[in-house]
C-alpha positions as CSV (number, residue, x, y, z in Angstrom):
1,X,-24.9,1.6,-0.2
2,X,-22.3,0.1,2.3
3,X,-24.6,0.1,5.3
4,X,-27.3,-2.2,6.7
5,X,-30.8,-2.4,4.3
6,X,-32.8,0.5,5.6
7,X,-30.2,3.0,6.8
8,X,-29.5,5.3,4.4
9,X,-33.0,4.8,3.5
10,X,-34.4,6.2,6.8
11,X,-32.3,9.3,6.6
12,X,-34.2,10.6,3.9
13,X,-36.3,13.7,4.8
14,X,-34.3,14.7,7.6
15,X,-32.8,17.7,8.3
16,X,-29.4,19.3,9.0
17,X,-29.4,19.7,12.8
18,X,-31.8,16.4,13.8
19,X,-31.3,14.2,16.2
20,X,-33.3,10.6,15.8
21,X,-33.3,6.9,16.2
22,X,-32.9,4.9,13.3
23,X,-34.6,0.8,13.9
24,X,-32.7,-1.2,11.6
25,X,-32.1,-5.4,11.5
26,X,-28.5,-6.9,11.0
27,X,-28.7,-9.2,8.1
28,X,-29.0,-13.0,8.8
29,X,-25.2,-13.3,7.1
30,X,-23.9,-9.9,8.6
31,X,-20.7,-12.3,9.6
32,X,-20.7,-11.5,13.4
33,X,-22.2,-14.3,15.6
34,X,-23.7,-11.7,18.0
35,X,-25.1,-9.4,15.3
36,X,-26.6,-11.7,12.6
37,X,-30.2,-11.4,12.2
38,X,-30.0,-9.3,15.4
39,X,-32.4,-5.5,15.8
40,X,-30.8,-2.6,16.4
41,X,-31.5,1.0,17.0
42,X,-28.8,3.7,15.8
43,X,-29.0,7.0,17.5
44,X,-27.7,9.5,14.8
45,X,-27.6,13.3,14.4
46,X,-27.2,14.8,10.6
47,X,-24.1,17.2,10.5
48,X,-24.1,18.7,6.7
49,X,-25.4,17.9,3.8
50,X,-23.2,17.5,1.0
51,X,-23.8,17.5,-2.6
52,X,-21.4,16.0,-5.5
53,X,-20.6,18.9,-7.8
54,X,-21.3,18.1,-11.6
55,X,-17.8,16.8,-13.0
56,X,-17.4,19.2,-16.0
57,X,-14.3,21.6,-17.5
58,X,-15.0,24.0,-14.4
59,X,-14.6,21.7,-12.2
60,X,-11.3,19.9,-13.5
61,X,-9.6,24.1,-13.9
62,X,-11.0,24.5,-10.2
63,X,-9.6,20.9,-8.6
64,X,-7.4,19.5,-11.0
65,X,-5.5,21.8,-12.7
66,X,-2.1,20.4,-11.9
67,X,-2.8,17.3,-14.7
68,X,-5.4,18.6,-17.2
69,X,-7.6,21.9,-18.1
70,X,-10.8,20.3,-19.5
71,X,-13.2,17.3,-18.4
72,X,-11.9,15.0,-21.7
73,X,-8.0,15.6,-20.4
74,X,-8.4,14.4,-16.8
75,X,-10.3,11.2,-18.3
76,X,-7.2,10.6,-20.7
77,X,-4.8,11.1,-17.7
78,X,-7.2,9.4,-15.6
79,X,-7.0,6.4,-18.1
80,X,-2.8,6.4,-18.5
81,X,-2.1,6.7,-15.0
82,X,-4.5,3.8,-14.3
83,X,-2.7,1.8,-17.4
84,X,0.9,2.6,-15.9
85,X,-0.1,1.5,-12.5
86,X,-1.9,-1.7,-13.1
87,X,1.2,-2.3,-15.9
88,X,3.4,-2.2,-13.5
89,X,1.6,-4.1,-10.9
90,X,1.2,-6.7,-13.1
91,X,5.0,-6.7,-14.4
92,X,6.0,-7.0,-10.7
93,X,3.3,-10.2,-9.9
94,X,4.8,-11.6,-13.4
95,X,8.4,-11.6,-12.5
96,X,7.7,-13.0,-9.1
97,X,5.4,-15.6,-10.7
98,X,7.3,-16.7,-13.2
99,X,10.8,-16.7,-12.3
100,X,12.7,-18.9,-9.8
101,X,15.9,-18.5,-7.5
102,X,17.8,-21.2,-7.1
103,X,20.2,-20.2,-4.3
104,X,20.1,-18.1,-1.6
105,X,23.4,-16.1,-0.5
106,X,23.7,-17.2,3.1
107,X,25.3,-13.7,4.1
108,X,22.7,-11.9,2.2
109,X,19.8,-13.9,4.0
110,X,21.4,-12.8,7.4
111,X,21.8,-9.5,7.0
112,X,18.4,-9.3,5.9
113,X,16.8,-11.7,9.1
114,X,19.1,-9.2,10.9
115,X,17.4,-5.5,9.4
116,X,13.8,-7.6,9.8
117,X,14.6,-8.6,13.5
118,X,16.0,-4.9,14.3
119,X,13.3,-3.2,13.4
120,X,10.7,-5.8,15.3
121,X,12.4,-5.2,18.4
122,X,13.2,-1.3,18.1
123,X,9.0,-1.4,17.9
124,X,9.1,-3.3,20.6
125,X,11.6,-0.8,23.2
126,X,9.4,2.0,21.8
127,X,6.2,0.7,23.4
128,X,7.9,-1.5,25.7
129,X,6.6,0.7,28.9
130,X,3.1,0.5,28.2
131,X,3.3,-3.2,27.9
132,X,4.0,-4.3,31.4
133,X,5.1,-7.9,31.9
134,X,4.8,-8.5,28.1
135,X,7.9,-10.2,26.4
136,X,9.3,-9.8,22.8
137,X,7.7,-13.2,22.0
138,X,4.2,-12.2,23.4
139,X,4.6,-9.0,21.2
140,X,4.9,-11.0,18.0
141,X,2.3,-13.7,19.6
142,X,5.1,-16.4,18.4
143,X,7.3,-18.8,20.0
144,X,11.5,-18.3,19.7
145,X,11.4,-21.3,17.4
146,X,8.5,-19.9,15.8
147,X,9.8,-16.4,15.3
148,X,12.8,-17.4,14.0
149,X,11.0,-19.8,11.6
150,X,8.8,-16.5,10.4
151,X,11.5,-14.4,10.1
152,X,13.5,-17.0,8.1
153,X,10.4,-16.7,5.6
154,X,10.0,-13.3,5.5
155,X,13.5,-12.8,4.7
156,X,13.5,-15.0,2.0
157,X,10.9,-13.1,0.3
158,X,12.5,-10.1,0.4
159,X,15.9,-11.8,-1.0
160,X,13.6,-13.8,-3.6
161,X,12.4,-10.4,-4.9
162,X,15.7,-8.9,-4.5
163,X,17.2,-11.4,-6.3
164,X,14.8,-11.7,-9.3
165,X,15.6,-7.9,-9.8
166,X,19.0,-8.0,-9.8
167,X,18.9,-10.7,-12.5
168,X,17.1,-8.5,-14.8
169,X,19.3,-5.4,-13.7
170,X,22.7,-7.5,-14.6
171,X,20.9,-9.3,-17.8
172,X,20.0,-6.2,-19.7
173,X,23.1,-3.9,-18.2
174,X,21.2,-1.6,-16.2
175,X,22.3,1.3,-14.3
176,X,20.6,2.5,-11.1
177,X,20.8,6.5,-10.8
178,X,20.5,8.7,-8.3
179,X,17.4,10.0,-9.9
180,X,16.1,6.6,-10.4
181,X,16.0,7.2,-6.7
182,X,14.0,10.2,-6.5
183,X,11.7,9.0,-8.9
184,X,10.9,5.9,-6.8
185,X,10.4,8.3,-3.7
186,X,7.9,10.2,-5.7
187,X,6.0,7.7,-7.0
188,X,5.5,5.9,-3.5
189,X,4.4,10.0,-2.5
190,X,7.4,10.1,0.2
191,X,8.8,13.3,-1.9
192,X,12.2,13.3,-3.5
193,X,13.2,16.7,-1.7
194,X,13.9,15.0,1.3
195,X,16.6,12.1,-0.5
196,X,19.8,13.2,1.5
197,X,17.3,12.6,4.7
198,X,16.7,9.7,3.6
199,X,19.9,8.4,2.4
200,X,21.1,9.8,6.1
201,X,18.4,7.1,7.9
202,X,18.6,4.2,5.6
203,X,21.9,4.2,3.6
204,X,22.4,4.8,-0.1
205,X,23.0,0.9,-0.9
206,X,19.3,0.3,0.8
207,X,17.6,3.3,-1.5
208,X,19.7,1.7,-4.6
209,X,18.5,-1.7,-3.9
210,X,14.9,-0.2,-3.5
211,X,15.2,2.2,-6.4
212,X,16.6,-1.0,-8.6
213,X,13.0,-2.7,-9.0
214,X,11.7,0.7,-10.1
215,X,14.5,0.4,-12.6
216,X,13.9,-3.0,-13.9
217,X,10.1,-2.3,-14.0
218,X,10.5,0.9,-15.8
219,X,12.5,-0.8,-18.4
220,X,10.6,-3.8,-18.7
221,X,7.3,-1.4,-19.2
222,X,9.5,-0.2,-22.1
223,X,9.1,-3.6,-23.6
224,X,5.5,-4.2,-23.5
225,X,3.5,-3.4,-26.4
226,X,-0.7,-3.1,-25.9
227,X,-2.4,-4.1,-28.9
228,X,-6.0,-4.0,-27.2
């Protein structure tokens, strides 16, 4: 039901292997100036026909099996792992919301401009060929002054974060571990297996600054208590 009025409608009683026009009319608010209220005819051909298979215990041993056995286990899991994630979404928005840093470490804020910039312009050299004429500034569509005022910004986000974390981290005497680490990488699905590669192309402090909000999150999570 994502498509114009009519559309999915006018596919009905067609055939796998058909080839037909479809006359459909753009609503009045479609949200392109061109193409509100507008006509149009869709050539389409229908490829397959797919049905949804009934959601039952064979169905989760068939497709799911690596988190539950029976239809009533993939809804509990379905229903924790949704809990965890939206918990710890909401942990993250909280302690950015809610806390405040007062200074920012000059050093620190320059480093980070620095790792922001570099990996701008190493985008930039790898493309740079099939750009032509096109400066670093067009690339980013922004002015020196305005670049540098953007990247100020962006880098003070990333410390404001960084910072917030590390509060926590020091407050409650928090240890970042190596498998904190891995854990992180799984989570974010770029596989744990591959740490040493990973330490190799973006430095163990970077993966231990990374891997410390999983740290603080996971123990804040720890903390919460869900009466409802």
């Amino acid at each position: 039901h994502s498509y114009i009025d009519g559309f999915e409608d006018a596919i009905i009683g067609h055939n796998v292997g058909e080839n037909f026009d479809i006359h459909v009319t753009f609503p009045e608010d479609y949200g392109k100036e061109d193409l509100n209220g507008k006509e149009a005819v869709f050539n389409i051909t229908i490829n397959s026909v797919q049905k949804i298979g009934e959601f039952n215990d064979a169905f989760v041993k068939e497709y799911l099996s690596d988190v539950a056995s029976t239809k009533e286990e993939y809804i509990q899991y379905y229903k924790d792992t949704a809990l965890d994630q939206n918990l710890k979404v909401y942990i993250s928005d909280y302690i950015r919301n809610y806390s405040t840093v007062n200074d920012y470490p000059k050093d620190y804020l320059k480093t980070v401009k620095g790792q922001i910039k570099n990996t701008a312009v190493e985008q930039y050299e790898s493309v740079k060929e099939s750009l032509g004429t096109m400066t670093f500034e067009d690339y980013v569509g922004q002015s020196k002054k305005e670049y540098e005022a953007s990247l100020t910004s962006n880098a003070m986000k990333t410390l404001d974060d960084n910072l917030k974390m590390q509060a926590i981290c020091e407050d409650a005497n928090l240890t970042v571990t190596e498998q904190d680490v891995k854990d992180m990488l799984d989570l974010y699905g770029l596989d744990s297996a591959y740490y040493s590669s990973y330490e190799a192309e973006y430095g163990k402090a970077y993966l231990y600054q990374t891997g410390m909000a999983y740290t603080v999150i996971q123990y804040v999570q720890s903390l919460v208590n869900i009466t409802d």
